[in-house]
N, C-alpha and C positions, 0 to 999 in steps of 0.2 A: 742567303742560305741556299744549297742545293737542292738539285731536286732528291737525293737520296734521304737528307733532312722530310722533306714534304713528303714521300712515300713513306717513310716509317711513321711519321705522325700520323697518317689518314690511318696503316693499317693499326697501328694501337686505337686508335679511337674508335676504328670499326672492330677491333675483337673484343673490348671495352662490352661497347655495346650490345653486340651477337653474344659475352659471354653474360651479361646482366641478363637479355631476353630469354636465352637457354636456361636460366635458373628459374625465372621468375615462370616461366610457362614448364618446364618438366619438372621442378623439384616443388615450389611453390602452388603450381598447377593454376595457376592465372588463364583464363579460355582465351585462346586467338580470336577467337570466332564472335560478335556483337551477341549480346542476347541470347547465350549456349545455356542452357540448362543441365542439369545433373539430378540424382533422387537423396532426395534424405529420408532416415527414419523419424518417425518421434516416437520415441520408447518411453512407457509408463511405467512403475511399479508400486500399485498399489498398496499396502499392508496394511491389515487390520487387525487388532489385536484387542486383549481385556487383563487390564492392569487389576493386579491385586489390592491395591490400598496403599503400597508406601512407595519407595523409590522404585522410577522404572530406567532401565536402559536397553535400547534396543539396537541390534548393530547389525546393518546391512552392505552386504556388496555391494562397489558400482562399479561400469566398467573404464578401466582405466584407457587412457590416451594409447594408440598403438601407431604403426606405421600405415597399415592399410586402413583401420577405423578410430578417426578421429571423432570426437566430445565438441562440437561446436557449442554447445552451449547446456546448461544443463539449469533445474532449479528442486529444491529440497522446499517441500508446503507438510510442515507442521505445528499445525494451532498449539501455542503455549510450550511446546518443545526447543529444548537447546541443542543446536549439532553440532558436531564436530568433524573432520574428515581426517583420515592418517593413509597412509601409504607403508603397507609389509610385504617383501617380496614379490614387490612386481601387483601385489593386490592391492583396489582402495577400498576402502570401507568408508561409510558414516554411520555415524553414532547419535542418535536421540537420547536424549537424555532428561528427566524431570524428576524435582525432588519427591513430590509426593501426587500419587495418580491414582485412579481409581473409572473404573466402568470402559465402557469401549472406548478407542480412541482408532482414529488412522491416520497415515501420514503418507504422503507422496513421495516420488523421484521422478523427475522428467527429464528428457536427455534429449536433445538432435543428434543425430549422430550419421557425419557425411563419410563417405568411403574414396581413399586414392584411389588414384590410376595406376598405382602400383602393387602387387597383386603378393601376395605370400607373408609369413611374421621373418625377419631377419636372424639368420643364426646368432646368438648371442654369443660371441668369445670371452675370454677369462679362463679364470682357475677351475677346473671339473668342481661339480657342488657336493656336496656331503649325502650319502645316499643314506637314506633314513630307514628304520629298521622294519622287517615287515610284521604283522600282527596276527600271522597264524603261530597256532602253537599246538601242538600234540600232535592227534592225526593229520590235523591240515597243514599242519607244518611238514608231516611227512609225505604227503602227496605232493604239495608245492614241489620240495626239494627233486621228486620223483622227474615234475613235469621237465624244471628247470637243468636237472643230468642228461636228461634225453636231449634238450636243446642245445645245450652246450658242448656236446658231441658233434651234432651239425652245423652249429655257428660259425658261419668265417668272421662275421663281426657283428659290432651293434645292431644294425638293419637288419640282417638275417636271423639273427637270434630272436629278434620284434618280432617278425614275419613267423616265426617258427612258433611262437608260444601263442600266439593269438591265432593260427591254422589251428593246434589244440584244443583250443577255447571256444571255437565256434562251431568245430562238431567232434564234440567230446562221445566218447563210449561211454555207452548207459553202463557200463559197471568200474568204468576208468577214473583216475584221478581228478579227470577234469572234471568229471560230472560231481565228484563229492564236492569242489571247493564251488562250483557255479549252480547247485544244487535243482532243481525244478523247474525246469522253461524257464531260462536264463535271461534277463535283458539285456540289452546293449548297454547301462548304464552300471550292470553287476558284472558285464566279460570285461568290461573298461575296468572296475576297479580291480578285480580279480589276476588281471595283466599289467596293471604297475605295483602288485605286493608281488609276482610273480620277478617282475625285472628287478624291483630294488633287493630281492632272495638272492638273484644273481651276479648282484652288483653294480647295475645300473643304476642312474639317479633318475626317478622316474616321477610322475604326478599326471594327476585328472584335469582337462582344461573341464569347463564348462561354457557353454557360448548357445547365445542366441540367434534361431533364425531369420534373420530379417525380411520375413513376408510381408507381402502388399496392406494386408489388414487381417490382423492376428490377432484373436483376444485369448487369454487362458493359455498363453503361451506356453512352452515347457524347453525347460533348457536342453540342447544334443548335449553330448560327453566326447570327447576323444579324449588323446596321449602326446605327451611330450615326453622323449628320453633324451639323455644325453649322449648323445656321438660324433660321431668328429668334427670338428669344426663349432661346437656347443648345439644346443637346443634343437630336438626334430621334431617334427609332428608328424604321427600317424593316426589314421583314422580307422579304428576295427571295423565301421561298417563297410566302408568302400574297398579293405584291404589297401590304401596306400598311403606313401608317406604326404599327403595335404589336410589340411581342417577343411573341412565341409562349406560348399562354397557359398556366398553371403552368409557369413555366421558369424555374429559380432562376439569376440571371446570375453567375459565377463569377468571371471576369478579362475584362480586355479590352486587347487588343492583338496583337500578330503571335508574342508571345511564344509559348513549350509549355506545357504543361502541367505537367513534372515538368524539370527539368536536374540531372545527376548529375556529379561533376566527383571524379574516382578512382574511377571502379567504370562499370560497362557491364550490357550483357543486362537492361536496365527492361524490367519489366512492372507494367500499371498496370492496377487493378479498381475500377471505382465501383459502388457497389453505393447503391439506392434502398428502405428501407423504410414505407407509411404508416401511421401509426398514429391514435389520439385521445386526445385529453387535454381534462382537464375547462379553458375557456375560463381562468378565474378563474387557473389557477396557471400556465399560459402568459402571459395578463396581468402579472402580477405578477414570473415570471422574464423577460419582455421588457422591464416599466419598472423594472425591477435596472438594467438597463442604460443604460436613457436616463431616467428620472425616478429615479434613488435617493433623493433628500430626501424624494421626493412618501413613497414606502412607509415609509422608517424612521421618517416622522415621521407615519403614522398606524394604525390600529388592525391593520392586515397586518401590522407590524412589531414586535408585540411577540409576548412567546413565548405560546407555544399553550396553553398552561396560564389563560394570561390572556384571550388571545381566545375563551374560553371562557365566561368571566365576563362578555365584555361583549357578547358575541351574544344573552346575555340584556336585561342593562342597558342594551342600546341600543333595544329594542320599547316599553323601558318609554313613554316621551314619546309614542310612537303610542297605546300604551293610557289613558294622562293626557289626551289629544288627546280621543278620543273617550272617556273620563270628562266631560270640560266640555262637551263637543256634548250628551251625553244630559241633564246637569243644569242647563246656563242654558239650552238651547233648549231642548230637550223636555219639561224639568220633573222628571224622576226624579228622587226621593228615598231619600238611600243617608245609611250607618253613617258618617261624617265625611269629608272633602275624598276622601283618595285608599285608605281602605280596601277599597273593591270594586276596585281596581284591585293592592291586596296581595294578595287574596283570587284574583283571575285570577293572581297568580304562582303560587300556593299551589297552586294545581290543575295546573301542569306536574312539579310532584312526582308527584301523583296520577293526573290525565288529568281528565278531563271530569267524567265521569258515575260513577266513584267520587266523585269528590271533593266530589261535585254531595249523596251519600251520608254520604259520612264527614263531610263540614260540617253536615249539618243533623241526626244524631246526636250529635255531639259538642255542637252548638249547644243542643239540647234538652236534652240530660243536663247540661250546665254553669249553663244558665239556671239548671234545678232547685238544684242545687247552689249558684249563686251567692244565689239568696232565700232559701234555705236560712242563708246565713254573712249576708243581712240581720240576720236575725235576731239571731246573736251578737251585733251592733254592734260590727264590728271598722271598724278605721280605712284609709285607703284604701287603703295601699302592704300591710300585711299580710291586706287583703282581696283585691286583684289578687298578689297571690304565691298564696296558698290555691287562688284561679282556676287559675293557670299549673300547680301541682302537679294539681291535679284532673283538668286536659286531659289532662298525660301520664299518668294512669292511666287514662284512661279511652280513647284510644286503643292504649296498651301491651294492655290487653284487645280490644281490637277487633283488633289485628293479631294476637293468640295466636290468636282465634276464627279469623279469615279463612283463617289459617293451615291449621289444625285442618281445615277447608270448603275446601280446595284452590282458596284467592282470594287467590294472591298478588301483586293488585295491591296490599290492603290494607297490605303490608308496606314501600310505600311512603312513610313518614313520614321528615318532616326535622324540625331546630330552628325554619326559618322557619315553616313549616305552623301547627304549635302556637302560637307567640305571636301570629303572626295571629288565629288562633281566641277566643286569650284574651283578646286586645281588644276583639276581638267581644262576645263575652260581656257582657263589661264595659260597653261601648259601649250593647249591647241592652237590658241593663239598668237602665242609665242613663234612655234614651229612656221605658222602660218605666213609669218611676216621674216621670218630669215630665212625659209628656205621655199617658202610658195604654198599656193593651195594641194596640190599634188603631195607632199612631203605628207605636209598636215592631215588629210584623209588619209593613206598609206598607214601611217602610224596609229590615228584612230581604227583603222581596220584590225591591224596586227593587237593594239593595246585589247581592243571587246575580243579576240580571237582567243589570245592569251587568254585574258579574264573566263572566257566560258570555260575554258578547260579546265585553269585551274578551280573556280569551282565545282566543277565538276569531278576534278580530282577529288578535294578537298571534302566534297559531302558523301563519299562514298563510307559507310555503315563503317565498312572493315579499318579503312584508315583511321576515321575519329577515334577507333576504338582500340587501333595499335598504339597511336600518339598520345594518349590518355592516361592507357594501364600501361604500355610499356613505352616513357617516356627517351627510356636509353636508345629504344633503335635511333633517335635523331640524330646520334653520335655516330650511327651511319651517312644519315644522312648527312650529316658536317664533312665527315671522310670522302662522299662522294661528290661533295661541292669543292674539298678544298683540290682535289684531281684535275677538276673539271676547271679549274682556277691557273693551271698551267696550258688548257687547250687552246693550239696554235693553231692550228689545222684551218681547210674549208669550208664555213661554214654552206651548208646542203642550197641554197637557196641562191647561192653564187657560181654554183657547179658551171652552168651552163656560161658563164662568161669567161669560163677558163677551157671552154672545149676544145677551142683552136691549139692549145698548150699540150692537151692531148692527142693529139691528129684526127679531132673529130672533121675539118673544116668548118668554112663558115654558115 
């Protein structure tokens, strides 16, 4: 195969992967970063009510899924009640419900509820909605009509005709229109509703959001009010307090329409408590409980999804390609000469048993004492398989002694020993030995220098916070890294550490 073959493959593989990690971190919202944190709410909604004697049914708003405030998890606590949940126009509700009740009762709604990083509600497109009729009638019908001529004279469009009726509405002439239909120190939640009978007069398709402010710790909460109209492009929001077209910033939107908040139907005396707390959560598992819900296939079918036991094993296994990565960088560019293809990169595993600088210790004791040992069973002329077992047996007493010592010396790092540790070593040995006897002592050290040089870097690579935690959550970039091995898999060139033997070739002289 050509090279034009090998360049198209690496770059699909690397856009593969850059286009997997561009989803999974801006649309899924997965943190780059170890350990990133984010705020959640936990929203309460208290109700308490007093059932009459026979059926009761109670039906309450919740706020439904959106693009900027997501439902991570929610739970409904009512003693002896049945619920139900439904979904109308964009609104959800549940419903408690029991055949036969009587004297107080309460019931909960609990919500977490995390916020993207993506910021605004999306215009909704389709078919313009049916504008519903408005509910003045008589004189207030004739004022409406009043306000709504004067607008529609200066209207260039939907947005300026919003703008126009709601400047009306918030400082109305004490003997004008506005003041009959907003009547007596007006609120913000009677110029809201006063401004979508005024736009649906007009022919607008218009409705009340209602949304909560997500404060730090809020009790007795009360819901803001703004507006949605329709205009180009579908759905707007303005806001009468601020005068513009956005909802109120941190404001979780709950329902929307003229409807209540709570309706009770057998029972009376509601009282109703929302209660606001903020908290943090590390980014990562708010990710992963918000794409439960909208990406499931994405999580079950990759390394989040399996059990913890396992995610354990491959939060290691997945650095490894990073540290093989830069194993080929140090030995076709640079020239390093190490113990066979990917042993210095066994050897950086070997040392997260140990750490650094033990291990930096215990390898090149163990190394010394088994060399001895291994020239030593030259001698015998034993044959290969029961020459490398005598090795393997060797290792482990001779660190079995080194961790009773360390012990002994209050060095309990040294008590660090695994089964992989040791067989690494023993290959070693073996490996060292080998080099030893074809090409000299000289070779043999050289290579054990370049092999622990390698190893320290790559683990050093390998336990940095940021990488374990690129190679983990976002296992696609390695498809980079495949892309940039298989590149590096055509390098012809100099390797860096040879330069100076080709200087003559340059006209450095000698």
């Amino acid at each position: 195969m050509g090279r034009r073959h090998l360049y198209f493959l690496a770059a699909l593989l690397a856009a593969v992967g850059a286009a997997l990690f561009l989803y999974k971190w801006l649309v899924l919202e997965f943190p780059v970063i170890p350990g990133e944190q984010s705020a959640i709410w936990r929203v309460e909604t208290r109700l308490q009510f007093v059932a009459a004697g026979g059926p009761v049914k109670v039906t309450l708003h919740i706020p439904p899924n959106g693009t900027e405030y997501t439902i991570v998890s929610q739970n409904f606590v009512a003693p002896g009640f049945g619920y139900t949940t439904a979904t109308d126009r964009g609104n959800r509700t549940v419903t408690f419900s029991l055949a036969r009740a009587s004297g107080e009762h309460v019931v909960y709604y609990r919500a977490v509820v995390h916020r993207a990083r993506s910021a605004g509600r999306p215009r909704e497109a389709g078919a313009e909605p049916q504008v519903l009729p408005t509910r003045y009638r008589g004189n207030d019908l004739a004022a409406a009509r009043a306000i709504v001529r004067a607008a529609l004279r200066q209207a260039a469009d939907n947005d300026t005709l919003v703008k126009l009726i709601f400047a009306r509405l918030r400082n109305p002439r004490p003997d004008g229109e506005a003041a009959m239909l907003l009547g007596l120190d007006p609120s913000m939640r009677r110029i809201s509703d006063v401004g979508v009978q005024l736009l649906r007069l007009a022919g607008v398709a218009a409705r009340t959001v209602h949304g909560l402010a997500l404060a730090p710790d809020r009790r007795n909460a009360r819901f803001d009010r703004w507006v949605e109209f329709h205009g180009t492009g579908g759905w707007r929001t303005y806001d009468p307090r601020a005068d513009g077209f956005a909802a109120p910033a941190l404001t979780l939107p709950w329902w929307r329409g003229a409807q209540p908040l709570v309706t009770v139907e057998g029972g009376g005396e509601t009282h109703t408590d929302v209660a606001v707390r903020q908290a943090f959560e590390f980014t990562l598992r708010a990710a992963i409980a918000r794409t439960r819900l909208i990406e499931r296939a994405l999580i079950e079918f990759s390394t989040l999804g399996l059990p913890l036991q396992t995610q354990a094993v491959y939060q290691i296994l997945l650095v490894v390609p990073v540290g093989i990565f830069l194993l080929v960088v140090l030995r076709n560019v640079i020239g390093v000469k190490t113990f066979g293809t990917f042993m210095p990169v066994l050897i950086a595993m070997a040392f997260r048993q140990t750490e650094l600088l033990w291990g930096l210790v215990l390898f090149s004791i163990v190394l010394a004492c088994g060399l001895a040992i291994r020239f030593y069973l030259e001698q015998l002329k034993l044959l290969l398989v029961p020459r490398l077992a005598c090795v393997v047996i060797v290792v482990i007493l001779i660190m079995s002694l080194l961790s009773m010592l360390s012990h002994k010396l209050g060095l309990e790092r040294g008590l660090s020993v695994a089964l992989f540790p040791i067989v690494i070593l023993s290959m070693t040995i073996e490996r060292m030995t080998i080099v030893w006897d074809e090409r000299g002592p000289k070779e043999a050290f050289t290579q054990a220098f370049g092999s622990l040089t390698v190893a320290v870097l790559c683990y050093l690579v390998m336990n940095v916070a940021t990488v374990k935690h690129l190679a983990f959550v976002f296992p696609e970039t390695l498809l980079i890294v495949l892309a940039a091995t298989l590149l590096l898999g055509r390098y012809a060139g100099y390797r860096l550490v040879e330069l100076p033997r080709f200087r003559v070739l340059a006209g450095g002289g000698k």
